[in-house]
N, C-alpha and C positions, 0 to 999 in steps of 0.2 A: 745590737747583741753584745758588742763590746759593752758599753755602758754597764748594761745590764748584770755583765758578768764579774767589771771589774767592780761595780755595787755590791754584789753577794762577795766577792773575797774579801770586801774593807767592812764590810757588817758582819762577819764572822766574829771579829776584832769584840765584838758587842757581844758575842752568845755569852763569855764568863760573866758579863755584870747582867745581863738582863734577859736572857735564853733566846733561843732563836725563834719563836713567838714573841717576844718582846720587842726584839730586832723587825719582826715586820710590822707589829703594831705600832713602831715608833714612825718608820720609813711612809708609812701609807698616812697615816693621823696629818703628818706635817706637807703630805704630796698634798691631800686632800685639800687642808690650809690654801697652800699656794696657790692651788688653781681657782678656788673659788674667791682668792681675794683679786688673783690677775683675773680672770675673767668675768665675774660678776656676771652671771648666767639669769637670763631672765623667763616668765611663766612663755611668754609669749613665742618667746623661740624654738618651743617645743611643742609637738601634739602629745595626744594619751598616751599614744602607743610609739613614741620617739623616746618619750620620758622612761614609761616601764624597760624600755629596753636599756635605757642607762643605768637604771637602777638593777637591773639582773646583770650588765657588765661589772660595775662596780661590784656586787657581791661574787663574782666568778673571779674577778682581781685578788678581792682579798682572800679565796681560797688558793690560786695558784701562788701568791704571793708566800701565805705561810705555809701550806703545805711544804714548796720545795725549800723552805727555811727550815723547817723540821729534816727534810731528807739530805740537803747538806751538812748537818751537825750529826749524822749516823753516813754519808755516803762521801767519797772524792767528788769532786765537783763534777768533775766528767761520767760517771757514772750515773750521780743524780742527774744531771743534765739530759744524759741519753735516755733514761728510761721516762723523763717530764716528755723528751720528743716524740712518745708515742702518740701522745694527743694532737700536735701540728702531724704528725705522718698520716693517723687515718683521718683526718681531713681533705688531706693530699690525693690519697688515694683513692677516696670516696668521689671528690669534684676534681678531680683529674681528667683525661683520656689521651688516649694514642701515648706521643712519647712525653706528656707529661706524668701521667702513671709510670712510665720507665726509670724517668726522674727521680720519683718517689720512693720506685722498690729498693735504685740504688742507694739512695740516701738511707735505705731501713739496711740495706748490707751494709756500710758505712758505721751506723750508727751500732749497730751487731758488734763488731770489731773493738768498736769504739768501749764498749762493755762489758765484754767477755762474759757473759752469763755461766759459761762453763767451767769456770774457777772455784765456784760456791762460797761458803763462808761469808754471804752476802749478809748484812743486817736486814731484818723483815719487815722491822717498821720501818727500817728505811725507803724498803723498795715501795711497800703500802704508801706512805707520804709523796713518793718520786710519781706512781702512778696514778693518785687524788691527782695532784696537781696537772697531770698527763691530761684529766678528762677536764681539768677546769679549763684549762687551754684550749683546747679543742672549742671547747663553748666561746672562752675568750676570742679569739678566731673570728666566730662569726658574728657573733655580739661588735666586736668593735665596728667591722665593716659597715652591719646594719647602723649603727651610730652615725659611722662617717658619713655614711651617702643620706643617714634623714638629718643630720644639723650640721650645720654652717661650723664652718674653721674648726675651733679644739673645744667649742660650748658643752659639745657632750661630756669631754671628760673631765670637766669643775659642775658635772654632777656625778657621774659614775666615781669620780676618785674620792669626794666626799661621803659618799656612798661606803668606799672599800673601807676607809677611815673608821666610821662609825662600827663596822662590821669587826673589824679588828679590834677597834677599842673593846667591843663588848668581849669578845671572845679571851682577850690576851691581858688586856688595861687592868685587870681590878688585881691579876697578880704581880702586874711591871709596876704600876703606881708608886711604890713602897721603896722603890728600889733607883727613881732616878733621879739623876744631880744637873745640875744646870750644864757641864760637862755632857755627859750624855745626851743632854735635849738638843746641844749646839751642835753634836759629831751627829747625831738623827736628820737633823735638818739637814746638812750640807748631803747627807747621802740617798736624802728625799729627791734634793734633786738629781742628783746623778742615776735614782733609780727608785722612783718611777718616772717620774715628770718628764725628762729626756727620754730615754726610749719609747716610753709608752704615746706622746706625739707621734715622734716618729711611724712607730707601726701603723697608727691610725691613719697618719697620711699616704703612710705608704699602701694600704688595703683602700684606700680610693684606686689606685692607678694598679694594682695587682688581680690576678685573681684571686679566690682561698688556695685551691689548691696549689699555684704558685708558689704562695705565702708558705702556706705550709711545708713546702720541699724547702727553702729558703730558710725553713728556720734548722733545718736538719745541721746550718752551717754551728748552731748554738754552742752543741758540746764540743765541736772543735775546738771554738772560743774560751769556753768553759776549761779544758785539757788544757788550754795555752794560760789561760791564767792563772789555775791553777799550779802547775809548773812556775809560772813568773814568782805569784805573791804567795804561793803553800807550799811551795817545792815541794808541789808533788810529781814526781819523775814517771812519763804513762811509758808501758811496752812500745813492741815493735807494731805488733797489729794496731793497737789507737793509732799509730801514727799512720797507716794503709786505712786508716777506718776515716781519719782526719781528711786521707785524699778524697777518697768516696763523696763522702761529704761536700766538697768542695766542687767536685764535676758536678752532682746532682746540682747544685744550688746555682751555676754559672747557667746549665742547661734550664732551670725553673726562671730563672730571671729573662733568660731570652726570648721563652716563648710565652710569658706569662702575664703580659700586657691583656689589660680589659677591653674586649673588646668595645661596650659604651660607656663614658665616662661618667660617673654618677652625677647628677643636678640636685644639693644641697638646696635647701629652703628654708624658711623658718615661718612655718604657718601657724598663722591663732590654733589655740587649744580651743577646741569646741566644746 
């Protein structure tokens, strides 16, 4: 979540020369790259239905990916953040029970706080963008998991991310193209890695050994992150409640991580495609 968040405030730096669809079409293009030249994914490691599910992760990457790229250049980052976290919360909610659903509702009071809904003057296409990427996560969520436990180590994701790559390129490329310098291609790389390639391992290993619903309280920790970095690298100064909303947040996520171990641990394979 760190990575993630300090990635979205040094790609901001990018919305003047190339917009904030530019900025994720360059970050995924070049994640994409990496992973498929580091892992060199082969037919046989995957079945029918191991593959198609990389290929719906990857395009769910690339919409949560620009989406909340759009809704940061209209929202604080902590705001966008909070309302992306409704799609990890009904996750939470949904594959939860007992005090993990407890977990959850506090992390959605938390994350309430954290956004002050009742202020108004909100931007529309911002909140529209914040809550695309809300539902792509949600999917993202379970997508990745399914990945984890059907292929070996990070195979899935040097195909899912070349996936997101191409999905981007089409959507964002034909009007960044025009506009970048060798400059630009070398600050996109360095922050391919920091964001996607690093967290997005991560998470995937981490939803071997978590539940969703877990996961999903766990991520309610984002917009804290999001608030804090914000403040560091945008000096953006949040109220008194973000910071009551920040704590929320944080018991939710200490309490989802406790009890949120799998109970069987997924068995990775890599069967012939039939």
């Amino acid at each position: 979540m760190l990575t993630v968040q300090v990635g979205v405030a040094v790609a901001v730096g990018l919305f003047d020369d190339i917009g904030p669809a530019g900025a994720a079409f360059l970050r995924l293009a070049w994640a994409g790259l990496i992973l498929l030249a580091l892992v060199r994914p082969r037919r046989e490691q995957f079945t029918r239905s191991s593959f198609l599910a990389c290929v719906a992760l990857g395009t769910v990457t690339a919409g949560v990916t620009m989406l909340f790229m759009g809704a940061v250049a209209r929202l604080p980052m902590g705001t966008a953040s909070a309302l992306e976290f409704l799609g990890p919360l009904a996750v939470a909610v949904v594959r939860s029970h007992g005090r993990g659903r407890a977990y959850a509702l506090l992390a959605a009071v938390g994350v309430l706080l954290l956004t002050e809904p009742w202020h108004g003057g909100t931007d529309l296409v911002g909140v529209a963008f914040a809550l695309g990427a809300a539902l792509c996560w949600a999917s993202y969520i379970l997508l990745t998991q399914k990945v984890g436990d059907q292929v070996t180590g990070i195979t899935g994701l040097a195909v899912s991310m070349p996936v997101a790559g191409l999905v981007a390129t089409v959507v964002a490329g034909p009007s960044t193209f025009g506009d970048l310098t060798w400059q630009i291609l070398l600050y996109g790389l360095g922050l391919a890695i920091l964001l996607p390639v690093i967290p997005f391992t991560l998470e995937l290993l981490a939803l071997r050994r978590l539940t969703t619903g877990a996961f999903g309280t766990l991520m309610a920790l984002e917009p804290a992150f999001a608030l804090l970095v914000g403040l560091v690298l945008l000096h953006q100064v949040p109220g008194v409640l973000p910071v009551v909303g920040i704590g929320c947040v944080i018991a939710a996520g200490i309490g989802a991580q406790r009890t949120g171990a799998r109970v069987t641990p997924p068995e990775t394979g890599a069967p012939s495609v039939a």
